[in-house]
Structure formats: structure tokens, C-alpha cells
C-alpha positions in Angstrom: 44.3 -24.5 -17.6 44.7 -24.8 -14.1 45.1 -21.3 -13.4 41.3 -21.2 -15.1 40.1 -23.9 -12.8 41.3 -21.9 -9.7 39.2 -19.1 -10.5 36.1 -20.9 -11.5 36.4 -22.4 -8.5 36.6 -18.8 -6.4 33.9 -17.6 -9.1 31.7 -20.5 -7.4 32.4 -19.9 -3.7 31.4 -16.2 -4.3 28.3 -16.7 -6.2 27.0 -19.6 -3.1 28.6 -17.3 -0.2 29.2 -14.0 1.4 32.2 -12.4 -0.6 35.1 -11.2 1.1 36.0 -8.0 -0.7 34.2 -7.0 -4.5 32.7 -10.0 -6.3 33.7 -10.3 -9.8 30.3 -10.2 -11.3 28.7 -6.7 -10.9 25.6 -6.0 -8.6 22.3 -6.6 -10.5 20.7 -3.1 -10.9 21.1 -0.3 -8.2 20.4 -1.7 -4.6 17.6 -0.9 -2.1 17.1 1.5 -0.8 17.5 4.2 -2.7 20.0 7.4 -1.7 18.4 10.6 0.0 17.6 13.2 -2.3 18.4 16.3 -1.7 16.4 18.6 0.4 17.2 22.2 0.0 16.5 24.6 3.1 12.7 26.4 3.0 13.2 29.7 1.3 13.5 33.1 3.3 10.8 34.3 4.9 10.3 37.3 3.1 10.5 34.9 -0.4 7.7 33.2 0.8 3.8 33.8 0.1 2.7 36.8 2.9 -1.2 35.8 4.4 -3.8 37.4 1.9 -5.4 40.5 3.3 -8.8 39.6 5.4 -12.2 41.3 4.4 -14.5 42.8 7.1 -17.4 40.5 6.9 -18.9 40.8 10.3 -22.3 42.2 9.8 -23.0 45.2 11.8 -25.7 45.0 14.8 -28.9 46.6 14.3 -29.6 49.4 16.1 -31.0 48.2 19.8 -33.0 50.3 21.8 -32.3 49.9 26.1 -33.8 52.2 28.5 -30.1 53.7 29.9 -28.2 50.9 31.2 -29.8 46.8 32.1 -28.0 44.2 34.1 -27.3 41.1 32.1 -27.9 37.9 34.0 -26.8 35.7 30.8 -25.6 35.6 27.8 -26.7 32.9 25.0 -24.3 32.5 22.3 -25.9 30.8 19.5 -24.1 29.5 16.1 -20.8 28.8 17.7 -18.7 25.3 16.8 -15.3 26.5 17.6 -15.8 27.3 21.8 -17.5 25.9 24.3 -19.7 27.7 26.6 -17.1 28.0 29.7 -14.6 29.8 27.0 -17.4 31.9 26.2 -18.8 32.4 29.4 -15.6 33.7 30.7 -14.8 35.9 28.2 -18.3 37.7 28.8 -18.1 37.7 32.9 -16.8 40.9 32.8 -20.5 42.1 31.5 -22.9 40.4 33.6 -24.7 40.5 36.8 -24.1 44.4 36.5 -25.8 47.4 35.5 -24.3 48.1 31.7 -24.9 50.2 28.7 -25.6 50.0 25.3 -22.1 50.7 24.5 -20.7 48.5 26.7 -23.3 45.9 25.7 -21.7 46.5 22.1 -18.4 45.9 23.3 -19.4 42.3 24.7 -20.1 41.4 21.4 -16.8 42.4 20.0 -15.1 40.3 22.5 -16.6 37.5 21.3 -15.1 38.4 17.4 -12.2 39.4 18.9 -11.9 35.3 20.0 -12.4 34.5 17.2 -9.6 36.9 15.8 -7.0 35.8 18.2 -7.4 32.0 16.9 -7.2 33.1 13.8 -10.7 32.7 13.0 -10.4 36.1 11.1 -13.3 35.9 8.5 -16.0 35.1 11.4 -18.1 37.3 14.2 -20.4 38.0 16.3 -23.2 40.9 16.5 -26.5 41.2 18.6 -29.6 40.4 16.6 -33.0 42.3 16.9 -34.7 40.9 19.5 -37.0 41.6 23.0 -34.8 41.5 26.4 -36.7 39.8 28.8 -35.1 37.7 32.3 -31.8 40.0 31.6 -30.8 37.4 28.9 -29.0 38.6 25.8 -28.6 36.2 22.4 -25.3 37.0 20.6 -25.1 34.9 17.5 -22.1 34.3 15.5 -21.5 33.8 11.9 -18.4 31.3 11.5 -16.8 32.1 8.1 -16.5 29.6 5.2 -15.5 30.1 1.9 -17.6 30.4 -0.9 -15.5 29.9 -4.0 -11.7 29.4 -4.8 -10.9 31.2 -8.0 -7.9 30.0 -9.3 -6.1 31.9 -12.5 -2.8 31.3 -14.3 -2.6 27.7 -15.0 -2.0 26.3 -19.1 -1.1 22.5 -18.5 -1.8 21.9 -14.7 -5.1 20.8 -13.9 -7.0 23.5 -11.7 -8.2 20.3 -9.4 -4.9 19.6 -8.5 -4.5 22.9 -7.2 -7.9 23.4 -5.3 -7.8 19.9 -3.9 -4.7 20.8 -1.7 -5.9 24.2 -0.4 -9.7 22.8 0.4 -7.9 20.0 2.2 -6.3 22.9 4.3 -9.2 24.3 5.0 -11.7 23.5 7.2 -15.4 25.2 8.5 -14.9 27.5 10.0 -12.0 29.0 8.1 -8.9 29.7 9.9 -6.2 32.3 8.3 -3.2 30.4 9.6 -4.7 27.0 8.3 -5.4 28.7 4.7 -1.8 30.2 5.1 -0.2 27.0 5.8 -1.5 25.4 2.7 -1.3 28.1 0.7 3.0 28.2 1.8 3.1 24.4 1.4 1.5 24.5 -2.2 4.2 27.1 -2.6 6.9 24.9 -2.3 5.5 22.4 -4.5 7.8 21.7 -7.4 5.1 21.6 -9.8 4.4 25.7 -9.1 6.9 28.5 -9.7 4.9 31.1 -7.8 1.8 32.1 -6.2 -0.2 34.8 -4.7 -3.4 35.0 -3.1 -6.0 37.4 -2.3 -9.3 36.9 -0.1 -11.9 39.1 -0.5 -16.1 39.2 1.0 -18.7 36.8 -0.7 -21.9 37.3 -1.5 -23.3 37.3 2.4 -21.7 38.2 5.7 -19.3 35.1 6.6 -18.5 34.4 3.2 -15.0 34.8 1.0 -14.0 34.1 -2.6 -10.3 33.2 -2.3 -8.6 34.1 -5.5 -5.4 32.3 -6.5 -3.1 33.2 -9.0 -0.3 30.6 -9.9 2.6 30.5 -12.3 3.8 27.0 -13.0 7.2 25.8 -12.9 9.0 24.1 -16.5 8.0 20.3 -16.4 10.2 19.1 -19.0 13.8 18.8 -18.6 16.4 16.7 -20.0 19.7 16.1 -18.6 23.3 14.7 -19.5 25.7 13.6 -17.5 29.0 11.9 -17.0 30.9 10.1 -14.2 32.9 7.3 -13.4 30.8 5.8 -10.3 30.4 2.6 -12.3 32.2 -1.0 -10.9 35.7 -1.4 -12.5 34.4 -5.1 -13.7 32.4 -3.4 -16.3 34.1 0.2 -16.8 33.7 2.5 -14.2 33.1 5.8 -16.3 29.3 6.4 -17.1 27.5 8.1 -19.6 24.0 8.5 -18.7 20.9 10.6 -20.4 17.7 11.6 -18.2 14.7 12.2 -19.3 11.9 13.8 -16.8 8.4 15.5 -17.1 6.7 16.5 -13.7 3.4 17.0 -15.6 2.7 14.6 -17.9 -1.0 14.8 -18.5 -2.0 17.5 -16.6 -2.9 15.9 -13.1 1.0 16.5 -11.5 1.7 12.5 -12.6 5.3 11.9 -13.6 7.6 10.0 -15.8 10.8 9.3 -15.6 13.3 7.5 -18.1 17.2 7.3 -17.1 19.7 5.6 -19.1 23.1 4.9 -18.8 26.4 2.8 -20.7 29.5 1.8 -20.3 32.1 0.3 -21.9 30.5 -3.1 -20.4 27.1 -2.4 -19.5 24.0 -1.0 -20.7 21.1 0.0 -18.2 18.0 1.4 -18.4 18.2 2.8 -14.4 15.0 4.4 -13.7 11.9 4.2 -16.0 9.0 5.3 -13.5 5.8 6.8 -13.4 4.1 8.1 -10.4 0.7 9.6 -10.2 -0.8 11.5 -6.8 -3.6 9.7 -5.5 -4.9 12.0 -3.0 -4.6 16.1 -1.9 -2.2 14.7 0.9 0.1 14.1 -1.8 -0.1 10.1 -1.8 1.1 8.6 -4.4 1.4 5.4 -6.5 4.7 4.6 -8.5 5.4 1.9 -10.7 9.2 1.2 -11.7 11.3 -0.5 -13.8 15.0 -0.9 -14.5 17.2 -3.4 -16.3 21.0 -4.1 -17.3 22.8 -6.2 -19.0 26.6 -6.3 -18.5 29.6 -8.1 -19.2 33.1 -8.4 -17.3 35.9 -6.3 -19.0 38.7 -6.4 -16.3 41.5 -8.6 -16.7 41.6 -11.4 -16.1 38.5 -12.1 -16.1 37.7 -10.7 -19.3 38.3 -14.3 -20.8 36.1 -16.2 -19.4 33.2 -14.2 -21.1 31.4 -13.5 -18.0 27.8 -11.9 -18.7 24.9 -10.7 -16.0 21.5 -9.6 -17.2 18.9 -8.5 -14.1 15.9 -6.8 -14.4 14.1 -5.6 -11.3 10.0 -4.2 -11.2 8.8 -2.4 -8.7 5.2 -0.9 -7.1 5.2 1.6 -4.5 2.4 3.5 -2.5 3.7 6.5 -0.2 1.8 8.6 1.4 2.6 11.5 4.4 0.9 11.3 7.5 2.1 14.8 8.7 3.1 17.8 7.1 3.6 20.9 7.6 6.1 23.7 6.0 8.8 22.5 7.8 8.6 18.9 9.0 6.9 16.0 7.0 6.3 12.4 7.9 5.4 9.9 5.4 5.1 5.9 5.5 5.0 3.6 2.8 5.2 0.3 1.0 7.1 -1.4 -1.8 6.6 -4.4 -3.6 9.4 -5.6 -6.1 11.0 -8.8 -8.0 14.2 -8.6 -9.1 15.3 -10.9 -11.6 19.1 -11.8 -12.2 20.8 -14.3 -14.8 24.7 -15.0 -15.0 26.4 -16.9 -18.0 29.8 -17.7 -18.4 31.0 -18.5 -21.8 27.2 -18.9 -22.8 26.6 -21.5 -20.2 24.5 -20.7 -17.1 26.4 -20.4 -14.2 26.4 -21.2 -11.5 24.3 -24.6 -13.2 22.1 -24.4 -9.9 19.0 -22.5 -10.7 20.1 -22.3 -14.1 22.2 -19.8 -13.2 19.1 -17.5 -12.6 18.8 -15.6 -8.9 14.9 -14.1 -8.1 14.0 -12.1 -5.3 10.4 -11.1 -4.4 10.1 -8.5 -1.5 8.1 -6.1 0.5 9.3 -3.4 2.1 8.4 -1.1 4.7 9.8 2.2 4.6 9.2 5.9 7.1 10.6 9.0 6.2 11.0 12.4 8.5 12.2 15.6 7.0 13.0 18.4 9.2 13.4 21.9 7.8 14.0 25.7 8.6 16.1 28.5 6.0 19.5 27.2 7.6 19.8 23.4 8.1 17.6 20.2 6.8 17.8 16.6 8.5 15.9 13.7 6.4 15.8 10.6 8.0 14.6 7.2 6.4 13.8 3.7 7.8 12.7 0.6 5.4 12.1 -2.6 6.7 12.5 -5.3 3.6 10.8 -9.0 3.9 12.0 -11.7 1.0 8.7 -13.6 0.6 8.4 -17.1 -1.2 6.1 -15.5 -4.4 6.7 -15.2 -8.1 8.8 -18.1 -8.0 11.1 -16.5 -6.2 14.6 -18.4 -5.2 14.6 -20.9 -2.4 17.9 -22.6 -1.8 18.4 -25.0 1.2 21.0 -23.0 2.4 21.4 -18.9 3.0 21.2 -17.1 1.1 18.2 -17.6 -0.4 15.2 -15.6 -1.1 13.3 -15.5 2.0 15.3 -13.3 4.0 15.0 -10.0 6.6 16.7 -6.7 6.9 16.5 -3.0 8.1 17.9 -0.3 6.3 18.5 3.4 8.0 19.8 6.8 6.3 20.5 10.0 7.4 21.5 13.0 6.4 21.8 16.7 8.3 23.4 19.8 6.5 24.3 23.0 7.8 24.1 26.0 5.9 26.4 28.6 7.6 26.4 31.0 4.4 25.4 31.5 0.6 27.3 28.4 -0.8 29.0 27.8 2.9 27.3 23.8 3.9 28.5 21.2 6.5 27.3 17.8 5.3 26.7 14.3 7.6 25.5 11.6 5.9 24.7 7.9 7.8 23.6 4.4 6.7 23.2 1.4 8.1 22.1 -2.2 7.5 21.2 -5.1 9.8 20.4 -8.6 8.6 20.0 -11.7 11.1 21.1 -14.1 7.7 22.8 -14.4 4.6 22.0 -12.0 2.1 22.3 -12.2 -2.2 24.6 -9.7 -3.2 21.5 -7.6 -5.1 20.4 -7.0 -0.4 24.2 -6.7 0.7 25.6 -3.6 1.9 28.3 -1.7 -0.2 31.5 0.2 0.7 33.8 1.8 -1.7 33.1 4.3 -4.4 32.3 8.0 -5.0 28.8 7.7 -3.1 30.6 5.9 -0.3 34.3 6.0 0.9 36.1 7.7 -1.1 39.6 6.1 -1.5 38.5 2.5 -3.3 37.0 1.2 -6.0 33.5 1.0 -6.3 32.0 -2.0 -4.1 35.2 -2.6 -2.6 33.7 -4.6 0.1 30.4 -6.0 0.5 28.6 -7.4 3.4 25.2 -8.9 5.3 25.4 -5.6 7.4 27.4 -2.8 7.7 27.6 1.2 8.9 28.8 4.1 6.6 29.5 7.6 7.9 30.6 10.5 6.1 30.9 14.3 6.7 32.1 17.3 4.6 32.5 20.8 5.0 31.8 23.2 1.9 33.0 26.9 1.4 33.3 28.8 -2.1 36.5 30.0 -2.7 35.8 31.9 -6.4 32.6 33.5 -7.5 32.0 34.3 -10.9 29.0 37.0 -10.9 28.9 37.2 -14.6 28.6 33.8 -14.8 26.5 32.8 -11.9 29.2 30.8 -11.0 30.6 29.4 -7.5 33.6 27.4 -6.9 33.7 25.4 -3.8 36.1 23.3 -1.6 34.7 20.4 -0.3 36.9 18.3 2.3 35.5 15.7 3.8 36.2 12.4 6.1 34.7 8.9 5.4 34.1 5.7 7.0 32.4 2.0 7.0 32.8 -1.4 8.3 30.7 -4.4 7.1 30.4 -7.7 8.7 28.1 -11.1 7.7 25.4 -12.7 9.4 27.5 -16.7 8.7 30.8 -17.7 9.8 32.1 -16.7 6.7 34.7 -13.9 7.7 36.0 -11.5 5.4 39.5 -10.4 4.6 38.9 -6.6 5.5 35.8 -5.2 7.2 36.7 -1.3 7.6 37.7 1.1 5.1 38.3 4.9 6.1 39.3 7.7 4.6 39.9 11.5 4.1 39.7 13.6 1.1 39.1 16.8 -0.4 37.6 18.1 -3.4 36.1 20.8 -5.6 32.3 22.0 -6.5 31.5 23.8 -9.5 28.0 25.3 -10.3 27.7 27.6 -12.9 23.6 28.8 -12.9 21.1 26.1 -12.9 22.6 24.3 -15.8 25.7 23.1 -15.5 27.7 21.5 -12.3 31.1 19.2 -11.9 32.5 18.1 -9.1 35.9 16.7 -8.3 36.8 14.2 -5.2 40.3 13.1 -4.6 40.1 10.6 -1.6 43.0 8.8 0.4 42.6 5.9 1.9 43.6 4.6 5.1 43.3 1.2 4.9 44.8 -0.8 2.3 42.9 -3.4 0.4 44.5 -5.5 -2.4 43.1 -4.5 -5.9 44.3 -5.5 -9.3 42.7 -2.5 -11.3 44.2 0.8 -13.2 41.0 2.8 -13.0 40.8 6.6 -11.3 38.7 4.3 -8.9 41.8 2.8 -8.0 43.8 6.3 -6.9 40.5 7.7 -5.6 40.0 9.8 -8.0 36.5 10.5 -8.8 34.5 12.8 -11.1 30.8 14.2 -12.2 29.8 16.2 -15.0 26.0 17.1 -15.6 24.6 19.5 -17.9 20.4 20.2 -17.9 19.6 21.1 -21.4 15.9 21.8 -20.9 
């Protein structure tokens, strides 16, 4: 009975302060924010869309009749938005204040298209109207092209707005091929389209196209299994998760997401989402929601019938601010309350609160992506504010529910050669106070270092770095398989905001594994890490000799 009383006790101390290595209880749904995903380098350049072929649509100048050659004092240029009359001006020096002919006269007005040309203003020109000379001054007038109609072909579910919407918002009056290009290649790479070609041909005047777009869409429904054993030891550390995804639900390029996973003391449904684009900038809005309920299965503390249930709803707006094929910058906000209860033998617990933990937040988040066909850096920042709203928790003592923090992840990879990748990944955490556990920062696991159980140590702040090198060592062609070794070097150290110290603050190790992907199907993967640093853990999970696995299998 004492014994019992000892570890209510501890059980107590953790729940009301910062824990020293893994609390008992598991964390509450998957902490903020969430990992990178994966970037993949931009195709190679001859895999992406070439620019459309240009149609002559410079009308031809009337025949003008001069008496030999005429000096030209001026010339007006008339119809022109893209240059200003200096840039004009000098490029038609070279014709004035001097006895020219008709041919030369011609070629003045071809240097004014050719200006156009050279920006890439490729659909617009200039010719010499009819018209009397008189003072020595000459009128060029230019026709700036536009186009007339986009034509777009192909499409069954995807909603032919979606598609116009993001090339007419790369295009602006007048048109400019590497503008049209550029939207065109970024539309391209947008998941929702598999392929795409394009062709621009004359209108129905001089200065006008018809752009004619042929797409292919890309499968939007896929379904995915997958196994693991990423889970906390406190509720069974292997995982057995189904995914369910459709990138095109309705027709507009909204999505909806349903993730679920189990284990032998948990259910959670992780990701249930739906996001819908806003805008042709690719804004969007996303409204999430995930839950778990969980109960403690290690010994000892399997006795004391130990159960968490959290829930956690989410709204988020992002939108990019810049992008282009190979960088993109994007700023958003989040809005969330995450809602956690703890029981112990049916009774709340801790008894303050009623055992019950709430946390209502905004956060501020910036993302960078950098990209060309060999290497990829994303970079993310979110600032996250605990606000007093939606009766949120408010003890007189950190932690509490008004609280501050900054998050920042990284990530660079290095593609040497097919299926050859070095591999940095960064994150960091700064708090001035005490955080819950649900805002602490984690060490220890197969996302983390490798070497310990999963949250082996949490704390107010803390700095994880890890890099990898991987290289095939066995292709399969008949199988479209590739076999890759994968060693790699970890590291972390967390620290609190109280006085509150902790029993270890750095873990460390090194590792190495294996990387199997056979077509787009199926994949595994196989980490063995060893740690440097010892920590004292009761547990006989794989967790527990670093062992650490991932199956996943896309059936659709």
C-alpha cells in the first residue's frame, strides 16, 4: 500500500510540474507543430512543360509611300503600357535627325517589336499606320497582346475554374511568355494534375491568342495501411493505422482526410481534415479534428487503471505570399483547443480541474521552401499564444493555459544520385514559462533520437538535430525495387523554463538502417539506433533496444 502511495504521489508531481524524463500518462494527441512533409526535388528539366509555340500576330504595315529617303525628327509611339518614352526613345535614336529610307523606316518599327520580344512580350508589336508625314514626325502604334480565350480539355472530376483561375492569375495585359510559362510549370506540379500541355495559337484580331490547355488529372483517391511501432511504451508502442485521403472531393481541388490508428492501449482518430482553396494563390482554409482515448498498459502502472481521453479542434488559414517554381513563401494562422481528461481508477485525477487540462491557442506560423532537381530546404517558423477563451485552464501557477512559445524546423536534403540522399533535419523550441505537456518538446523515439523510447525526455524547450546519409545497395528492376542503407547521427537536449531540473537533458546517438521501396506501393524501413547516453527505463519494448520499424502499403 505504501508502495501505491509513493507513486500517486510522483503521479501528482508530474501532472502539476515539468517532468524529468517520460511522464507516465501519454501526450494528448500529436503535438504542435506538425513534422515537415516531404518535399521532393522539381522534376528534370526536360520532364517539365516546354513554352507553347508563339503565333505571328503582328499585323503587317500598310504599304507607305516616301519620296526616296525623309529625315525623321520624332517618333510618337502610341498604345504602349510596358515602356516609357526614354526606353523607346533610345531604342529609335539610331533613326532620327537623319536622312532614312523606307526600308530603314520599316526596320525602326521592328525594333520596337523586337523590345517587346526580348521581355518576353512575344504575342505584341508594333507597325506604321497609314497616315500623312508632316514636321518629320512618324506615329508607330503598338498592339500589346492579351489573350482572348483559355480552352481547357481533358478534365472528368476537376473543375475547369480551378484550373483557369491559376493560369489567368499568371497572366497579366500585356501577356508575357515567361509569365504564362511560369504558371503554366507551377500548375504542373500541382498534385491534383498528372500532366499538361499547352499550345497558343492567333485569335480572332491581331494581338489576340486562344491558349489551349490540355490536362490529365492525377488519381484522387487513395487509401493506405500501415504499421509501426512509433507509439509511447505506456500504451503499446506498435501502431496499426488506416488512411484514408481524396485530393478532389467535389470537384473544386478541396480535400479530406481521415487517419486512424490503435494500439494495444489507445484508439485515435489522428487526422480527420478538410481543406478547401480559397483563392488562385492557392490559399486555403482547413478545419481539423483528432481525438484519443488511451489507457496505461506498462507495468506497474497498469494497476492503477490509468486512462487519458483528449480531443483537440483546429482552424487554419494559409496562404503563400510568393511563389514561384522553385521557392515559395507562405504565412498563416491557426486557431485550436485542445481538450484533455485523466482518470485514475474512474476518479478524476489530478481532483484539481476535475482532472480536465484545456488549451485555447493561436499560432502564427511562415514557411520557405527552396527547390532545384538536386537538393530541397523547407524551413518553418510558428509562433503559438495560449489565450484565456473557451474556458480555457487558468491555474495560479505555471503551467497554465496562457502561455508563449516559438517553434522552428528545418530540413535540407541532398540528392547526389537516383536513390543517393543526405538528409539534415533541425527543431527547436523556446518557451519563457512552464509549459503542459500537450506544448513540451519531445526527445526519444523513431522521429527523434533514435536509441530511446518514445518521449524519453520532455521539456519547456529544447534542440533536436539529426542527419543521415542514404545510398542503394540492391536494385530490383523487375520489381522496381531499391534497397537503401541509411546511417545516420542524432541529437537533443531539453531544458525548463522553472527551477525544476531534470535528471538528463541530452540524449545522442548513432545508428544505421535500411530503406525499402518497391514501386509506388509498398515501402519499410528499418532503424537500429545506439545510444550514447544512458537513461534509466523499466520497459521490454523494441523502443527500448532502439529498434524501430515502418511498414506502409497504398492500396489505391
Amino acid at each position: 500500500m505504501i508502495v501505491w502511495i509513493i507513486i500517486l504521489i510522483s503521479l501528482s508531481y508530474v501532472s502539476a510540474s515539468e517532468p524529468a524524463t517520460a511522464q507516465t500518462t501519454p501526450r494528448p494527441v500529436n503535438p504542435n507543430p506538425q513534422p515537415i512533409p516531404d518535399v521532393e526535388p522539381l522534376p528534370p528539366p526536360d520532364d517539365l512543360l516546354q513554352p507553347p509555340p508563339v503565333p505571328s500576330l503582328s499585323p503587317q504595315s500598310p504599304p507607305l509611300q516616301i519620296p526616296g529617303q525623309i529625315t525623321v525628327t520624332q517618333f510618337v509611339v502610341v498604345g504602349s503600357t510596358v515602356f516609357s518614352s526614354t526606353e523607346l526613345a533610345e531604342i529609335l535614336e539610331p533613326f532620327t535627325d537623319r536622312p532614312i529610307s523606307f526600308a530603314e523606316l520599316l526596320e525602326a518599327q521592328t525594333a520596337v517589336t523586337q523590345l517587346y520580344f526580348d521581355r518576353g512580350y512575344v504575342t505584341s508589336g508594333a507597325f506604321i499606320p497609314p497616315q500623312t508625314l508632316q514636321d518629320g514626325t512618324v506615329t508607330i502604334e503598338v498592339i500589346e497582346g492579351i489573350v482572348e480565350v483559355i480552352e481547357i480539355s481533358g478534365l472528368k472530376r476537376l473543375n475547369s475554374g480551378y484550373i483557369r483561375s491559376r493560369i489567368e492569375s499568371g497572366i497579366k495585359t500585356p501577356l508575357n511568355q515567361d509569365d504564362l510559362f511560369q504558371s503554366l510549370q507551377l500548375l504542373q506540379l500541382d498534385p491534383l494534375v498528372e500532366r499538361l500541355s499547352a499550345n497558343l495559337t492567333a485569335g480572332s484580331r491581331p494581338g489576340l491568342s486562344r491558349l489551349e490547355v490540355e490536362v490529365e488529372e492525377a488519381p484522387a483517391f487513395f487509401a493506405q495501411l500501415s504499421a509501426d511501432n512509433l507509439r509511447s511504451p505506456s500504451v503499446g508502442t506498435v501502431r496499426r493505422q488506416v488512411q484514408i485521403f481524396h485530393s478532389n472531393l467535389t470537384g473544386f481541388g478541396d480535400r479530406l482526410n481521415a487517419t486512424y490508428y490503435n494500439t494495444d492501449g489507445s484508439d485515435t482518430l489522428d487526422d480527420f481534415s478538410y481543406t478547401i482553396p480559397i483563392n488562385s494563390k492557392n490559399g486555403t482554409i482547413s478545419l481539423r479534428h483528432r481525438r484519443t482515448s488511451s489507457e496505461i498498459i506498462e507495468d506497474p502502472f497498469n494497476e492503477l487503471d490509468i486512462e487519458t481521453n483528449s480531443r483537440t479542434y483546429e482552424m487554419s488559414f494559409r496562404q503563400p505570399i510568393y511563389q514561384t517554381l522553385s521557392k515559395e513563401i507562405a504565412l498563416g494562422l491557426t486557431g485550436s483547443v485542445e481538450e484533455s481528461k485523466t482518470t485514475l481508477s474512474g476518479d478524476s485525477f489530478p481532483d484539481t480541474n476535475d482532472g480536465e487540462i484545456r488549451i485555447s491557442s493561436v499560432r502564427f506560423f511562415q514557411e520557405y521552401t527552396s527547390r532545384s532537381t538536386n537538393d530541397v530546404f523547407v524551413g518553418r517558423s510558428e509562433f503559438s499564444l495560449g489565450i484565456n477563451a473557451f474556458d480555457a485552464t487558468v491555474n495560479s501557477n505555471a503551467p497554465d493555459g496562457r502561455y508563449f512559445s516559438w517553434r522552428g524546423q528545418a530540413q535540407y536534403l541532398r540528392l547526389f544520385a537516383p536513390d543517393t540522399v543526405f538528409l539534415v533535419r533541425s527543431d527547436i523550441q523556446l518557451a519563457p514559462r512552464s509549459l503542459f505537456p500537450q506544448e513540451q518538446f519531445s526527445l526519444g523515439g523513431g522521429l527523434s533520437v533514435r536509441g530511446y523510447r518514445q518521449d524519453a525526455l520532455l521539456g519547456d524547450n529544447g534542440l533536436f538535430i539529426s542527419s543521415e546519409f542514404r545510398f542503394p545497395i540492391l536494385r530490383v528492376r523487375e520489381w522496381d525495387a531499391t534497397l537503401q542503407l541509411t546511417p545516420f547521427v542524432d541529437f537533443g537536449t531539453v531544458w525548463n523554463s522553472n527551477e525544476v531540473e531534470l535528471v538528463e537533458e541530452t540524449l545522442s546517438s548513432v545508428g544505421v538502417g535500411l530503406r525499402i521501396q518497391v514501386g509506388t506501393r509498398f515501402s519499410a524501413q528499418l532503424d537500429w539506433g545506439i545510444p550514447f547516453v544512458d537513461i534509466e527505463t523499466n520497459g521490454d519494448s523494441l523502443q527500448e533496444e532502439g529498434i524501430y520499424f515502418y511498414l506502409k502499403y497504398r492500396a489505391f
